[in-house]
C-alpha positions as CSV (number, residue, x, y, z in Angstrom):
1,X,33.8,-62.4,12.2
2,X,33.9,-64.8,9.2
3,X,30.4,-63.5,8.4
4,X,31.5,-59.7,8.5
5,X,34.4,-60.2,6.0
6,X,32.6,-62.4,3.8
7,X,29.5,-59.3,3.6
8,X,32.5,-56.9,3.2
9,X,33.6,-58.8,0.5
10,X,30.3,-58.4,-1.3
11,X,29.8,-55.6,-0.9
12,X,33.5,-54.5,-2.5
13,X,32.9,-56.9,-5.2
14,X,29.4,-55.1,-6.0
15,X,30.8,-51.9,-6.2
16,X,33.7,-52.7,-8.0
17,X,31.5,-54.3,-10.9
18,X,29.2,-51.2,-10.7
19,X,32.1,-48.7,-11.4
20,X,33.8,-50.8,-13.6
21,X,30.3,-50.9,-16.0
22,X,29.5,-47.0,-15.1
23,X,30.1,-44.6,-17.9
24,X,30.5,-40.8,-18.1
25,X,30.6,-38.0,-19.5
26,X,32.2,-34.3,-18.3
27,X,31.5,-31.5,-20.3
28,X,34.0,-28.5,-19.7
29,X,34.3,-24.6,-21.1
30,X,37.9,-23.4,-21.2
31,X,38.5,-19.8,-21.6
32,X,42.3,-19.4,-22.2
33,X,43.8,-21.4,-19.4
34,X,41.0,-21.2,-17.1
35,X,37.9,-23.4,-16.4
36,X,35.0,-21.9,-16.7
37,X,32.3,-24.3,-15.8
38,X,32.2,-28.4,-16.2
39,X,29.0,-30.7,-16.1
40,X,28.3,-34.2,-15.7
41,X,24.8,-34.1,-16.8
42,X,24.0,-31.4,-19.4
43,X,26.1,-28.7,-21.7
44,X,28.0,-26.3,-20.0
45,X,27.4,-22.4,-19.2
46,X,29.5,-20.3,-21.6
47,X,31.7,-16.9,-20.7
48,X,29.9,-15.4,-23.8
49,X,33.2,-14.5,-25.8
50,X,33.0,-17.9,-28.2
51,X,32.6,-15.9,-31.5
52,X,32.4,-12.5,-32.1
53,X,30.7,-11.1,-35.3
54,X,31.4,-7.6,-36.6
55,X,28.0,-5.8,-37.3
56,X,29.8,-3.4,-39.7
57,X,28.7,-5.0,-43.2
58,X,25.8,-7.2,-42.9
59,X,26.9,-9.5,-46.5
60,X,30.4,-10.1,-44.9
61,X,30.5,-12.1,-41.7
62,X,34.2,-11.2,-40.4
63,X,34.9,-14.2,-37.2
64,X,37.3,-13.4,-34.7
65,X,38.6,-16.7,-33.4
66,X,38.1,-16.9,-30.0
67,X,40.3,-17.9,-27.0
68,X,37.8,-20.3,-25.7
69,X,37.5,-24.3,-25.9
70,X,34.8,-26.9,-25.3
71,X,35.8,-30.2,-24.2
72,X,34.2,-33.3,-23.5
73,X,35.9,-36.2,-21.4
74,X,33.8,-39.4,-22.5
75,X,34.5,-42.7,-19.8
76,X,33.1,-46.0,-21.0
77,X,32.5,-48.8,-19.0
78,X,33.0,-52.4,-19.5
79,X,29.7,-54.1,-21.5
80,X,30.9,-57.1,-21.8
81,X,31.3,-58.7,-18.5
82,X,30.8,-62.3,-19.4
83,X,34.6,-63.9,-20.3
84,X,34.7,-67.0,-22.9
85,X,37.2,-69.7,-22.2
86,X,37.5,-70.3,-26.3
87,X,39.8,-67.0,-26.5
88,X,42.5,-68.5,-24.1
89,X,45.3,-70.0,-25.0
90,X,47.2,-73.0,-24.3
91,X,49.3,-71.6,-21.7
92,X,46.2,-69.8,-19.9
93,X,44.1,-73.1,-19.5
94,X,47.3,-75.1,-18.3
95,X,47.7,-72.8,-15.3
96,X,43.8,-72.9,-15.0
97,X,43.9,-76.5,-14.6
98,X,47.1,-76.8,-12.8
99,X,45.8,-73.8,-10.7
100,X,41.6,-75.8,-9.6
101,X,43.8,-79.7,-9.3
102,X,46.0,-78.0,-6.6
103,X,44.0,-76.2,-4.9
104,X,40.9,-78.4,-4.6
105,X,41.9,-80.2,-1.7
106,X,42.6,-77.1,0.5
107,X,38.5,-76.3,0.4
108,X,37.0,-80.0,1.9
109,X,36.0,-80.5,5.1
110,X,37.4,-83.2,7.2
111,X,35.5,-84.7,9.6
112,X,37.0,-85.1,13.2
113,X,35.5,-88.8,14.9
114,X,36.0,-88.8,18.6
115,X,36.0,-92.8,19.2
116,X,37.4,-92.4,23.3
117,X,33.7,-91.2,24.4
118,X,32.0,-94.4,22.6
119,X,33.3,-96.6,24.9
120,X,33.5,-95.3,28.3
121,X,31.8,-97.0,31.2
122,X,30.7,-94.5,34.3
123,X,32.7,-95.1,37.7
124,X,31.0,-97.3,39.9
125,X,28.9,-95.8,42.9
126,X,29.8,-96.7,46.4
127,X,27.1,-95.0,47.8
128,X,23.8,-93.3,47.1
129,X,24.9,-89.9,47.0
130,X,20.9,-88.9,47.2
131,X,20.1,-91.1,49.9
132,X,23.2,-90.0,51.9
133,X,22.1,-86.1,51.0
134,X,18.6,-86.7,51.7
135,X,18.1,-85.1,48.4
136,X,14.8,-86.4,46.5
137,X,13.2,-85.5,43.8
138,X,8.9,-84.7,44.3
């Protein structure tokens, strides 16, 4: 059982420092209100009404603004994993110490002697139970 929890606890601890590391990034098309299409891995698919040129007069390029919206939700993960103990402060590395001197003693084994067995003598036989059996050994 002890073996179980301490492999689920590796295994949580694992994953936990993958998705704290992972980063991401979701792409998404808005038209109006609505969602059009999102990605995780590559630009998105468009609705095709992002900007509308007039074809009237070729030398004046009239743009209609268009309802739609890209947007881009960017999660970065942790790089730095590794923690100095120079950025703490006072406070911080009394508890620390306080914290390890307390708690020490709670983590050694102690070692249980049973002295009774050392010095018991067997009960004296009154008769050969073998002999009286007829039991021998060939």
């Amino acid at each position: 059982m002890k073996q179980v929890f301490h492999k689920f606890g590796a295994v949580s601890m694992a994953f936990l420092v993958l998705f704290t590391t992972m980063s991401f990034t979701v792409n998404m098309h808005y038209c109006g209100e609505l969602l059009v299409d999102y990605s995780f891995t590559s630009h998105v698919k468009t609705c095709g009404m992002e900007s509308q040129t007039s074809p009237i007069n070729c030398d004046s390029t009239i743009t209609k603004d268009s309802c739609c919206k890209d947007k881009q939700l960017i999660v970065e993960g942790e790089d730095n994993l590794k923690l100095s103990f120079e950025n703490l402060s006072l406070e911080q590395q009394t508890f620390i110490a306080t914290f390890v001197y307390s708690y020490i003693d709670l983590f050694e084994t102690v070692e249980e002697s049973n002295d009774s067995l050392n010095y018991y003598s067997p009960p004296v036989l009154t008769k050969d139970i073998s002999v009286l059996h007829q039991t021998f050994l060939i």
